[in-house]
Biotite code that builds the C-alpha atoms (Angstrom):
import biotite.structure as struc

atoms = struc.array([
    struc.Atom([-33.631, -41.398, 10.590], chain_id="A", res_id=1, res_name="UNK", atom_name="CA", element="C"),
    struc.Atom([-31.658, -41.987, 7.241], chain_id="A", res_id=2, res_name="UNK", atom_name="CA", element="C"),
    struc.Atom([-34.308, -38.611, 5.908], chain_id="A", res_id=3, res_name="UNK", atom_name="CA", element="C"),
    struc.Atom([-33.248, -36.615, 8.499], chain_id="A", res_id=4, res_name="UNK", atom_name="CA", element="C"),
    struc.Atom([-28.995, -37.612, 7.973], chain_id="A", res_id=5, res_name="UNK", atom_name="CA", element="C"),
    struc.Atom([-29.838, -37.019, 4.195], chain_id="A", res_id=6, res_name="UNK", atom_name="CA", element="C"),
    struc.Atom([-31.417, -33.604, 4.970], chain_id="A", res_id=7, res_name="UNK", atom_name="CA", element="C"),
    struc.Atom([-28.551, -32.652, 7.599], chain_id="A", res_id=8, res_name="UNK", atom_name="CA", element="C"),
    struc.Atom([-25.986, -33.151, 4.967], chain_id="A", res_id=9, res_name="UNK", atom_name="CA", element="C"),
    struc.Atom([-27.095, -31.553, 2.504], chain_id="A", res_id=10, res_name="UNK", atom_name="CA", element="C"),
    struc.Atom([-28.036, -28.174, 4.700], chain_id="A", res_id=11, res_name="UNK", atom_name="CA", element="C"),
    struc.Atom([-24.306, -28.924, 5.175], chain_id="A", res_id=12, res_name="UNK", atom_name="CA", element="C"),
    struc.Atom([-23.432, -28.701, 1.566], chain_id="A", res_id=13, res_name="UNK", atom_name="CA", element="C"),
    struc.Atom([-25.617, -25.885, 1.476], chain_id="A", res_id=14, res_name="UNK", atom_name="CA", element="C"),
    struc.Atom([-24.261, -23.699, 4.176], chain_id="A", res_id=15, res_name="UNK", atom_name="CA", element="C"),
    struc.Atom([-20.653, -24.514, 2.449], chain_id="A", res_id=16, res_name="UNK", atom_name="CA", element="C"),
    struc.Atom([-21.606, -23.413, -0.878], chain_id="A", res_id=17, res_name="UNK", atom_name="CA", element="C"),
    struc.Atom([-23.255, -20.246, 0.699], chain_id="A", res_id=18, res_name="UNK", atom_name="CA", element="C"),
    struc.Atom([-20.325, -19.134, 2.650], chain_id="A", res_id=19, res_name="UNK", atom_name="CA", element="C"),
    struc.Atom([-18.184, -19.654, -0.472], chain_id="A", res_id=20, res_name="UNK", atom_name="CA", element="C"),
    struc.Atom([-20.275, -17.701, -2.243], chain_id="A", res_id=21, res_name="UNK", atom_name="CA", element="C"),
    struc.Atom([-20.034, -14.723, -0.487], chain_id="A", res_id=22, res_name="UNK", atom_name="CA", element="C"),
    struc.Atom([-16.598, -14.785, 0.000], chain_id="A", res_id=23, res_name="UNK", atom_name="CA", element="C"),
    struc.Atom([-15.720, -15.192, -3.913], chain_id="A", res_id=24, res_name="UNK", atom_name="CA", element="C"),
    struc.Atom([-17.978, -11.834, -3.910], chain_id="A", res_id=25, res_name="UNK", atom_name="CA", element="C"),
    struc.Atom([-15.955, -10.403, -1.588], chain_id="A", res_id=26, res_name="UNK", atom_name="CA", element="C"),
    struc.Atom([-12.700, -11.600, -3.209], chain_id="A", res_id=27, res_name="UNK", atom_name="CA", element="C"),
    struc.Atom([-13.642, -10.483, -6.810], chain_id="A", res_id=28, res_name="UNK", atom_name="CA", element="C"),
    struc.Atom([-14.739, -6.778, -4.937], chain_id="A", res_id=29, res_name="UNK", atom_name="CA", element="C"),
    struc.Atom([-10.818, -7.102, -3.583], chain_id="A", res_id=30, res_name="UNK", atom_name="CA", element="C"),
    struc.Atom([-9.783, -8.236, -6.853], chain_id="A", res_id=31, res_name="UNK", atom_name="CA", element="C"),
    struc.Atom([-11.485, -5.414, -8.976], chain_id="A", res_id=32, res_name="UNK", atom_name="CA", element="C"),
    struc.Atom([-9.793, -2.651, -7.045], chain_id="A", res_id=33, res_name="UNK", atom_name="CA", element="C"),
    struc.Atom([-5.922, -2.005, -8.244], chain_id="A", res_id=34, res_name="UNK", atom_name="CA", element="C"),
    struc.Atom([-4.970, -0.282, -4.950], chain_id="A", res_id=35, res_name="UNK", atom_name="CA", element="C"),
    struc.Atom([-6.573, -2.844, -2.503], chain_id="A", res_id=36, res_name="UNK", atom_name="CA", element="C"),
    struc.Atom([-4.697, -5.667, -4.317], chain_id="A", res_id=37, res_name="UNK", atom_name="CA", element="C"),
    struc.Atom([-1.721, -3.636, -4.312], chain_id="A", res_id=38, res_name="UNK", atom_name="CA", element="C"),
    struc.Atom([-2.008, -3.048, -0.321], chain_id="A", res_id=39, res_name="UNK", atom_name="CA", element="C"),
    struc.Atom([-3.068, -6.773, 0.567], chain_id="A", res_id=40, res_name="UNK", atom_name="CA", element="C"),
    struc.Atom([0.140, -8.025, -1.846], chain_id="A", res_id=41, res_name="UNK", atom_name="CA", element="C"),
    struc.Atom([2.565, -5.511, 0.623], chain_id="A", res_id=42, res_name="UNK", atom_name="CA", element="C"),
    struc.Atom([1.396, -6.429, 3.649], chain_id="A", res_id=43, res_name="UNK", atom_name="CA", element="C"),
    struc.Atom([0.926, -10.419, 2.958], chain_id="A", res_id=44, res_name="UNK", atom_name="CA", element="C"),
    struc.Atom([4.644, -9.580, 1.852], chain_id="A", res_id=45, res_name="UNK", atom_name="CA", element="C"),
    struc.Atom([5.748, -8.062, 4.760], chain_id="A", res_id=46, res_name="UNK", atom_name="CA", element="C"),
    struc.Atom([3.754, -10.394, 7.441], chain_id="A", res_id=47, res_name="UNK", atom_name="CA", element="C"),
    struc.Atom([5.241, -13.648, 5.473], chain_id="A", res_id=48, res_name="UNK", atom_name="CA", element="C"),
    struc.Atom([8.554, -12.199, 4.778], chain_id="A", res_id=49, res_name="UNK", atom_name="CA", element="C"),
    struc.Atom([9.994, -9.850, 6.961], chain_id="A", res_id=50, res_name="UNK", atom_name="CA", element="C"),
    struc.Atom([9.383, -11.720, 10.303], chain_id="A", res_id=51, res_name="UNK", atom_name="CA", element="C"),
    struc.Atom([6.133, -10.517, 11.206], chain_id="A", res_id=52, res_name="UNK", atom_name="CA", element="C"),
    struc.Atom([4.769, -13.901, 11.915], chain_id="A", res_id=53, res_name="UNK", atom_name="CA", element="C"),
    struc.Atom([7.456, -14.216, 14.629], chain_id="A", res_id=54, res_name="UNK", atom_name="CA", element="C"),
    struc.Atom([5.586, -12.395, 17.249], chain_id="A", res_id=55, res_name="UNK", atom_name="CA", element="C"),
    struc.Atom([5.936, -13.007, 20.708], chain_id="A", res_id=56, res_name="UNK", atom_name="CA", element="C"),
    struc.Atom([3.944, -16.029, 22.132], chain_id="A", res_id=57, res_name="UNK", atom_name="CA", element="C"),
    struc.Atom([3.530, -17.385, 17.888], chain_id="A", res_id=58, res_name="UNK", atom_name="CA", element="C"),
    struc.Atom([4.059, -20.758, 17.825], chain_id="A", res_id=59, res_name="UNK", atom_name="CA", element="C"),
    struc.Atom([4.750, -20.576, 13.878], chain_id="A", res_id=60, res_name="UNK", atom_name="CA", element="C"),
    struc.Atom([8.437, -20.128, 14.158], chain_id="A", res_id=61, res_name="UNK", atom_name="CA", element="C"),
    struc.Atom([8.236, -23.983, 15.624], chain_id="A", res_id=62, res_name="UNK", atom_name="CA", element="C"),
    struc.Atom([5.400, -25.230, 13.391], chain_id="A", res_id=63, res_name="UNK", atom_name="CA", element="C"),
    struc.Atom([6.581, -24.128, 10.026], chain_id="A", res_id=64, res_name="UNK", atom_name="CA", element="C"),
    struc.Atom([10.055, -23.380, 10.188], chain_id="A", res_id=65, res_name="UNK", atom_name="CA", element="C"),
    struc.Atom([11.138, -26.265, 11.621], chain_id="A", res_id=66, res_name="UNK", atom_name="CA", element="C"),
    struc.Atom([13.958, -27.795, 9.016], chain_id="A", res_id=67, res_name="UNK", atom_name="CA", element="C"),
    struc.Atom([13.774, -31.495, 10.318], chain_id="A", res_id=68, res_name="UNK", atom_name="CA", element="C"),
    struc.Atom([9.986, -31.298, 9.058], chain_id="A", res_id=69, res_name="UNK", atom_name="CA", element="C"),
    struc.Atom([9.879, -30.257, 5.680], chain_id="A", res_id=70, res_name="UNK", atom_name="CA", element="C"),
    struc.Atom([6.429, -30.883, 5.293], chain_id="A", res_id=71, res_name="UNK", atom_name="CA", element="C"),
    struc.Atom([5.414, -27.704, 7.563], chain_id="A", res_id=72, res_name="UNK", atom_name="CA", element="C"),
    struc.Atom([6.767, -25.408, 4.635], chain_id="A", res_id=73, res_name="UNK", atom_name="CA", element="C"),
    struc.Atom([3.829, -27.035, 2.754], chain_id="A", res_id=74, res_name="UNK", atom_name="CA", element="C"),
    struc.Atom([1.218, -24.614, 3.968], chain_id="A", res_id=75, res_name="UNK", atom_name="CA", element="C"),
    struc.Atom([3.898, -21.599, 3.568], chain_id="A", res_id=76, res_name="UNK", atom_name="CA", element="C"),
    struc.Atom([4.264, -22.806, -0.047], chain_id="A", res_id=77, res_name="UNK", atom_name="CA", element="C"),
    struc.Atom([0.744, -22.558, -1.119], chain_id="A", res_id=78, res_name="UNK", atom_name="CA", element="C"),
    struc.Atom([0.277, -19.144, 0.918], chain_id="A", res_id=79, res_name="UNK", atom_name="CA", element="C"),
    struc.Atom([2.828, -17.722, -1.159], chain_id="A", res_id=80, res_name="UNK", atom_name="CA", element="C"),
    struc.Atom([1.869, -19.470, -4.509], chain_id="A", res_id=81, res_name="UNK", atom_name="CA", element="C"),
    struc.Atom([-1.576, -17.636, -3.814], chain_id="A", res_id=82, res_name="UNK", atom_name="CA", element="C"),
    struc.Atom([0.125, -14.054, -3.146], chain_id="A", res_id=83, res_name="UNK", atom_name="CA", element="C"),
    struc.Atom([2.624, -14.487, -6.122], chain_id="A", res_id=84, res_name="UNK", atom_name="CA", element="C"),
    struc.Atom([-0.967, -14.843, -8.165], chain_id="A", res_id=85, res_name="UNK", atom_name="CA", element="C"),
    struc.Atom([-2.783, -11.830, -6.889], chain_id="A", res_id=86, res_name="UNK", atom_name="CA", element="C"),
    struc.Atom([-2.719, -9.030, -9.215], chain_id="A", res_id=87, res_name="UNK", atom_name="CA", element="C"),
    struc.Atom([-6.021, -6.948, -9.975], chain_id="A", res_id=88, res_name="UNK", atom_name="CA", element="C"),
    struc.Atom([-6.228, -8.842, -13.232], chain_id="A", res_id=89, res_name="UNK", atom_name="CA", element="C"),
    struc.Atom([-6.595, -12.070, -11.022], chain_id="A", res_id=90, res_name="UNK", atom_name="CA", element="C"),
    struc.Atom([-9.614, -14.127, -12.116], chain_id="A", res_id=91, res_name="UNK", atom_name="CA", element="C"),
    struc.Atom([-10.468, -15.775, -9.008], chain_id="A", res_id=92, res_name="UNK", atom_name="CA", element="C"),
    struc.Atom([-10.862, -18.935, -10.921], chain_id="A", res_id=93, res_name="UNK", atom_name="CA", element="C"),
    struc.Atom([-7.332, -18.797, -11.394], chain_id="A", res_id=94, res_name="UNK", atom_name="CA", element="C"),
    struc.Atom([-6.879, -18.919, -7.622], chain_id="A", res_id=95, res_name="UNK", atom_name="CA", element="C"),
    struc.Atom([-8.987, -21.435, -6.905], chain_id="A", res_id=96, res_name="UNK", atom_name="CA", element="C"),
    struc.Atom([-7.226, -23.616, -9.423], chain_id="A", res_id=97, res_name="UNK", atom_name="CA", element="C"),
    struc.Atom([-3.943, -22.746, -7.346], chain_id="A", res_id=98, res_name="UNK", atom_name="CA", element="C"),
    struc.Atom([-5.847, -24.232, -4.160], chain_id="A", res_id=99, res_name="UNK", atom_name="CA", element="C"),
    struc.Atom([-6.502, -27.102, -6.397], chain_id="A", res_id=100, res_name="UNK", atom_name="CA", element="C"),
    struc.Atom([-3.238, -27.883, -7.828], chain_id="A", res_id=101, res_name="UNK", atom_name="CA", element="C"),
    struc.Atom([-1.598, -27.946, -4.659], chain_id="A", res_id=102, res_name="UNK", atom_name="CA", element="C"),
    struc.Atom([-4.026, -29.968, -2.959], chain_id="A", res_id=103, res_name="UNK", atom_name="CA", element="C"),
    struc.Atom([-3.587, -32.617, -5.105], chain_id="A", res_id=104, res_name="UNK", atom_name="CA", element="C"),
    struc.Atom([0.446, -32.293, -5.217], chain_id="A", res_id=105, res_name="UNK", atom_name="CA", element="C"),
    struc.Atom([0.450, -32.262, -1.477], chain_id="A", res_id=106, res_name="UNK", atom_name="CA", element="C"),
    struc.Atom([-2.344, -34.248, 0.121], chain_id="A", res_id=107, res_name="UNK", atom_name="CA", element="C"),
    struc.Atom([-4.209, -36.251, -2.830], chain_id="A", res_id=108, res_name="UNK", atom_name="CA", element="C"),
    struc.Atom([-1.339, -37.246, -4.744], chain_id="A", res_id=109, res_name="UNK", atom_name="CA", element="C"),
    struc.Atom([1.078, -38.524, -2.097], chain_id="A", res_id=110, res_name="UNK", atom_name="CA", element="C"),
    struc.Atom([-2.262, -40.368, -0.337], chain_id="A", res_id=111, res_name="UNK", atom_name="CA", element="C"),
    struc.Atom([-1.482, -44.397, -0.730], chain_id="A", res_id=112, res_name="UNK", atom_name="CA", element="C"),
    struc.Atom([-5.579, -44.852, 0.934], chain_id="A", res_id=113, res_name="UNK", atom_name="CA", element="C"),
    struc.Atom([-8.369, -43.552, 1.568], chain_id="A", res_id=114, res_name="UNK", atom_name="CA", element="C"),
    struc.Atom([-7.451, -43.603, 5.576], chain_id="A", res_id=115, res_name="UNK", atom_name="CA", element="C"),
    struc.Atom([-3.905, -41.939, 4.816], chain_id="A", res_id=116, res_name="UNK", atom_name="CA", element="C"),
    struc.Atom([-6.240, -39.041, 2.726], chain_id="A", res_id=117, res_name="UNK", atom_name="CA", element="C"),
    struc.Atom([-8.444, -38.486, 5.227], chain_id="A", res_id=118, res_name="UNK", atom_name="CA", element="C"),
    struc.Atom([-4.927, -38.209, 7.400], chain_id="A", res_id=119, res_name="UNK", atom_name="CA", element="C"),
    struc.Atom([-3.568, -35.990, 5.587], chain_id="A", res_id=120, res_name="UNK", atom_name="CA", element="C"),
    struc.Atom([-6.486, -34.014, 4.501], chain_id="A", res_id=121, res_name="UNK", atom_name="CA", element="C"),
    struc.Atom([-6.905, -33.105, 7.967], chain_id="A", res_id=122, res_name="UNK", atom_name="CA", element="C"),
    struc.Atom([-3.147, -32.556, 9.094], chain_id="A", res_id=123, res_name="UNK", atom_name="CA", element="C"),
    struc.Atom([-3.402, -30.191, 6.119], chain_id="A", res_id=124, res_name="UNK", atom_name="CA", element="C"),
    struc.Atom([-6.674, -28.285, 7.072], chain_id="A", res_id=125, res_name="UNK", atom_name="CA", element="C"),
    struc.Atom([-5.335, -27.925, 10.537], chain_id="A", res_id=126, res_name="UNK", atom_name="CA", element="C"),
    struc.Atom([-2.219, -26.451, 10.115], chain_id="A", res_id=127, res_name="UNK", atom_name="CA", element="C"),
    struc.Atom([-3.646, -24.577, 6.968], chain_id="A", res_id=128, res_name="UNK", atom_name="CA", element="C"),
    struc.Atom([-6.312, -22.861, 9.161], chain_id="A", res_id=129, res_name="UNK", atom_name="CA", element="C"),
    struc.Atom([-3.291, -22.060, 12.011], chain_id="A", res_id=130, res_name="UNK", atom_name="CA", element="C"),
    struc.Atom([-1.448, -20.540, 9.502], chain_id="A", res_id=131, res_name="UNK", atom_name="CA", element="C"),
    struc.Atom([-4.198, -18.004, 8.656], chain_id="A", res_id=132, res_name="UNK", atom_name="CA", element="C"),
    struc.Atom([-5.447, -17.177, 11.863], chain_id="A", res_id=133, res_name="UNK", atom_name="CA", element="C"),
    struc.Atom([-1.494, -16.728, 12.498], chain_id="A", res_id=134, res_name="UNK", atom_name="CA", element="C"),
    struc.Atom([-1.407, -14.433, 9.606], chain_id="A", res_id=135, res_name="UNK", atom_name="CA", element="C"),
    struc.Atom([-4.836, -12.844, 10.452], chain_id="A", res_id=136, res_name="UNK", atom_name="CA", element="C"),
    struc.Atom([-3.363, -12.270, 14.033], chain_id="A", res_id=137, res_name="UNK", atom_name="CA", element="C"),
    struc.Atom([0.393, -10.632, 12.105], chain_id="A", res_id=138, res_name="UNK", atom_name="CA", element="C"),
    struc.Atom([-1.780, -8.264, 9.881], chain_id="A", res_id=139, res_name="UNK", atom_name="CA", element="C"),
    struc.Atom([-4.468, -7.225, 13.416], chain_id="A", res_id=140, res_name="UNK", atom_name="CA", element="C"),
    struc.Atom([-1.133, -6.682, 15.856], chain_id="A", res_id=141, res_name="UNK", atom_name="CA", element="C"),
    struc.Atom([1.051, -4.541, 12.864], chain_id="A", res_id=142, res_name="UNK", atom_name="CA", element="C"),
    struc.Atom([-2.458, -2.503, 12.303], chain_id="A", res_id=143, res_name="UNK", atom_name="CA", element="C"),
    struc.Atom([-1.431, -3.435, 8.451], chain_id="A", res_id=144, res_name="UNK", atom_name="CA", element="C"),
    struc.Atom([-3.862, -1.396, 5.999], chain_id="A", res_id=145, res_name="UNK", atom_name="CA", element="C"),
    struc.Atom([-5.409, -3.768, 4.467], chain_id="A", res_id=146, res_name="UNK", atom_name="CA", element="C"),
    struc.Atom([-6.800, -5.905, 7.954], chain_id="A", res_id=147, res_name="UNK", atom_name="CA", element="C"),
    struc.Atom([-9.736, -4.016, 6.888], chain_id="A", res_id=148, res_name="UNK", atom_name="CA", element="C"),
])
């Protein structure tokens, strides 16, 4: 029984470390290329700034613009600390590091326990994950350039 939980988690970790794999391949492919870095920047730009996330039916207006809850910009903050660093020349390393940094200002740091972490951690990932579907949902309505 404790084999088989063993095993399980570490197909887990496995699984994890193959999906993020192939995603830094496809990032540093993204990365590489002037004019698809160029395109992604614009339309993150325009889908973040210019109101596209307030779509009919989007809930985002409520969940991060809400100025009673400053703690919903915190996802909105790192989303634009990670366009601000995307430039062709962008080492992915460098973005990752950006991930990092604010992690640890905004969920690790402020964490008194390890029960107000895992509280945190996972208020984070959820509205963190909304956020980019929201996004992902902007850029597939607007038929932005870069969706694909």
């Amino acid at each position: 029984s404790s084999s088989l939980t063993e095993v399980t988690a570490f197909i887990k970790r496995l699984k994890r470390k193959t999906d993020l794999s192939n995603m830094v391949k496809t990032m540093r492919t993204v990365l590489n290329s002037h004019s698809k870095v160029t395109v992604l920047r614009s339309d993150l730009h325009a889908v973040i700034e210019q109101g596209f996330l307030d779509i009919p039916g989007n809930l985002v207006q409520k969940a991060f613009r809400s100025p009673e809850e400053p703690q919903n910009d915190i996802e909105l903050k790192c989303l634009n600390d990670l366009v601000s660093l995307l430039t062709p020349s962008t080492d992915i390393r460098v973005l990752l590091n950006c991930v990092s940094s604010n992690l640890h200002a905004f969920v690790i740091q402020p964490s008194r326990n390890k029960e107000e972490l895992r509280e945190l951690a996972s208020d984070f990932q959820l509205r963190w994950n909304f956020l980019l579907r929201t996004v992902s949902k902007a850029m597939t309505l607007n038929n932005t350039d870069s969706f694909g």
